[in-house]
C-alpha positions as CSV (number, residue, x, y, z in Angstrom):
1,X,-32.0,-46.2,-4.1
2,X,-31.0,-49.8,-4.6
3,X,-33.1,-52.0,-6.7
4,X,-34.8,-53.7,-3.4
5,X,-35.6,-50.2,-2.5
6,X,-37.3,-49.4,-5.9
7,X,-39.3,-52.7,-5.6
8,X,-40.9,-52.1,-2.1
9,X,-41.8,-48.3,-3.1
10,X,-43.2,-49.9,-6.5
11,X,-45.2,-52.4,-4.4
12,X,-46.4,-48.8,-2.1
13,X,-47.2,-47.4,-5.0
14,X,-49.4,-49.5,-6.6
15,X,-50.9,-51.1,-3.1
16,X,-50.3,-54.5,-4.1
17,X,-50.1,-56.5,-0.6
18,X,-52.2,-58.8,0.1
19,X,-54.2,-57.4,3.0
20,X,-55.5,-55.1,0.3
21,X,-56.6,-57.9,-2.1
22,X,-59.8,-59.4,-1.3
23,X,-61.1,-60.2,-4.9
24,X,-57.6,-61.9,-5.2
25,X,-57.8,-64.3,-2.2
26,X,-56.0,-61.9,0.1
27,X,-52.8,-62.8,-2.0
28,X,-50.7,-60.3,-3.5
29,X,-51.1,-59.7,-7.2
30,X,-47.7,-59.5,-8.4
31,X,-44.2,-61.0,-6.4
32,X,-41.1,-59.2,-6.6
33,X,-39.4,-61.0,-9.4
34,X,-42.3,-59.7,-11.3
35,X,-42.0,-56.4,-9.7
36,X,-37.9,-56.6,-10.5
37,X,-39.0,-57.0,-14.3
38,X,-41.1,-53.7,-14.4
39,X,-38.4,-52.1,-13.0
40,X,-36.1,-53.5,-15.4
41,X,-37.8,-52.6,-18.4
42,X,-38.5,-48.6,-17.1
43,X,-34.8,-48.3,-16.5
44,X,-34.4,-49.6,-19.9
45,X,-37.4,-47.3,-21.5
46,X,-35.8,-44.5,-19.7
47,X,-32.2,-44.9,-20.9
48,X,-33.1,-44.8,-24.4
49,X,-34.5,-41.6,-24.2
50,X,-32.8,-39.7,-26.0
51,X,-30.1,-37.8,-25.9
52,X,-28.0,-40.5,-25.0
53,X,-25.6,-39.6,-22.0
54,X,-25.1,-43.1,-21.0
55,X,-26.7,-46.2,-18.9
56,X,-27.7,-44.5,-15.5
57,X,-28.3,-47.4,-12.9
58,X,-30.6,-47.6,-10.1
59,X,-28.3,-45.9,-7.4
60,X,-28.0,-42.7,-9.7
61,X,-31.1,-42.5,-11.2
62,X,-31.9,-38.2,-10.6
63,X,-35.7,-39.0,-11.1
64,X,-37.1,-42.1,-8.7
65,X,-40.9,-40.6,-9.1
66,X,-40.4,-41.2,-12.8
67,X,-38.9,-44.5,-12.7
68,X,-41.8,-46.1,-10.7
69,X,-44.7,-44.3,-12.5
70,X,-42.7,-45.7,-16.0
71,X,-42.3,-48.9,-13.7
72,X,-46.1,-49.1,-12.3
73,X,-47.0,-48.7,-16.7
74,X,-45.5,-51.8,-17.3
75,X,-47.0,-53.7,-14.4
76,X,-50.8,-52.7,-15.0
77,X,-50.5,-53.6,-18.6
78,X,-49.2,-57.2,-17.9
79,X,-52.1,-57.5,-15.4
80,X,-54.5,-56.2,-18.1
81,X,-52.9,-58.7,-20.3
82,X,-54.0,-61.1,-18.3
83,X,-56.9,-60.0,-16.9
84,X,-58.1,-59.8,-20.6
85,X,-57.0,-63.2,-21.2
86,X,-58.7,-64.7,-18.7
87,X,-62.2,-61.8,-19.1
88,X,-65.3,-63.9,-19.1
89,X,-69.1,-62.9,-19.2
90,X,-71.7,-65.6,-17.8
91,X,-75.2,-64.9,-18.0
92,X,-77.7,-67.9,-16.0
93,X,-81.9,-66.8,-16.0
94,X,-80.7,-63.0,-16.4
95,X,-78.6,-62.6,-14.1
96,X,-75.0,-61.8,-15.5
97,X,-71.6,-62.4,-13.8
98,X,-68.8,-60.8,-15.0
99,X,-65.2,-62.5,-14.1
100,X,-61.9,-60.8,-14.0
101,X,-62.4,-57.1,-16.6
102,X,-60.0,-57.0,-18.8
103,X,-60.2,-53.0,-19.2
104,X,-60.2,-52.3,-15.2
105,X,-56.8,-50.9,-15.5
106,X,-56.6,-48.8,-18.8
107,X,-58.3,-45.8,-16.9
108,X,-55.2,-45.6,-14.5
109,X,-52.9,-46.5,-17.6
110,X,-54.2,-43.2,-19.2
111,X,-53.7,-41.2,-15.8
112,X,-50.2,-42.3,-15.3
113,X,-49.4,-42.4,-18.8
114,X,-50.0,-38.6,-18.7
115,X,-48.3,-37.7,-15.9
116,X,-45.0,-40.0,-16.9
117,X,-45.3,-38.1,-20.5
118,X,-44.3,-34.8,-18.5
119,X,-41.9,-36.3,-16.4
120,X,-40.0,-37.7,-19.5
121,X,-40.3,-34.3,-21.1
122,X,-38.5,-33.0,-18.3
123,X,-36.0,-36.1,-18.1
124,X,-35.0,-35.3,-21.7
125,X,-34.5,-31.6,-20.8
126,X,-32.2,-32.6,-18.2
127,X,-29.9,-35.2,-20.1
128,X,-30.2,-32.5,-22.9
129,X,-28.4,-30.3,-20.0
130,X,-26.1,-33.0,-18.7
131,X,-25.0,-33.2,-22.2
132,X,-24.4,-29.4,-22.7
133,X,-22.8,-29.0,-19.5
134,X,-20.7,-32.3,-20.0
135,X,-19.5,-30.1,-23.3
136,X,-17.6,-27.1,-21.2
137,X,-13.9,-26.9,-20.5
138,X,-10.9,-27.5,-22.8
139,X,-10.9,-29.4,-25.8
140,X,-7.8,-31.0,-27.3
141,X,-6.9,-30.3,-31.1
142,X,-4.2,-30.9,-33.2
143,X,-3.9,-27.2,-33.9
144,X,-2.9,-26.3,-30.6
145,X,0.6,-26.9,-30.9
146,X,0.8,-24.3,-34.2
147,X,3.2,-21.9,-32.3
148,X,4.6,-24.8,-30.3
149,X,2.4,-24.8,-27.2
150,X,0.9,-28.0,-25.9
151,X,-2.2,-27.3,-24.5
152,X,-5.8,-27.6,-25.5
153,X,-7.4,-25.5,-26.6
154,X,-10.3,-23.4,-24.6
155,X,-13.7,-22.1,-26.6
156,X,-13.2,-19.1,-24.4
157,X,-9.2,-17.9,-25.8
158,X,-9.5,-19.1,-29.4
159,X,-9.7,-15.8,-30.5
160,X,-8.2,-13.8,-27.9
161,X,-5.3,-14.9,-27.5
């Protein structure tokens, strides 16, 4: 997927358009250069996790699903940053208006952040994999030209022959 393609299905996931936003004017909540930066820093988050095998861009990501959960993480805690910012209680004769909860989203932050924990588990599995399967084949050593051969050397002949 490109990174225009991982913003729409970020905006998907997380129902941010603006037909879905009446408390917010019927505008959406967040606008794709936002939506670029959550992206941004999941790829990051997600390529330092280790073992390192390298930076993995958008196109080659193997795990979109995770991506977006990591990415949709980063987007409800800078609305809750702001929501909390801006969280006021008025009370008038008993009767109490609440505007914008700060806490609305740490709920869903708990949800996702438990399902994105398993996901990473099973990202770090993989690049554990990519790293062990990177590590078959020949390897070159000095030693290999002892009985004037010039070859490399294979884990599988070292002793055989």
């Amino acid at each position: 997927m490109t990174k225009a393609e991982y913003i729409q299905e970020l905006r998907a996931y997380i129902k941010d358009k603006p037909e879905l936003n009446r408390l917010l004017k019927f505008a959406a909540e967040n606008d794709d250069t936002t939506l670029s930066m959550y992206i941004e820093m999941a790829l990051g988050f997600l390529n330092s996790v280790p073992p390192p095998i390298g930076w993995i861009d958008y196109d080659a990501f193997p795990f979109p699903a995770l991506l977006i959960h990591q990415a949709s993480i980063e987007c409800m805690i800078s609305n809750s940053i702001v929501s909390a910012r801006n969280d006021v209680t008025y009370n008038n004769g008993g009767i109490t208006l609440k505007v914008s909860d700060g806490a609305r989203y740490l709920n869903l932050i708990q949800v996702v952040l438990r399902m994105t924990d398993k996901e990473i588990e099973m990202w770090r599995q993989a690049k554990i994999s990519y790293n062990i399967n990177g590590g078959w084949g020949n390897v070159f050593s000095p030693y290999s030209r002892l009985h004037g051969k010039s070859q490399s050397l294979s884990p599988n002949t070292i002793l055989g022959g």
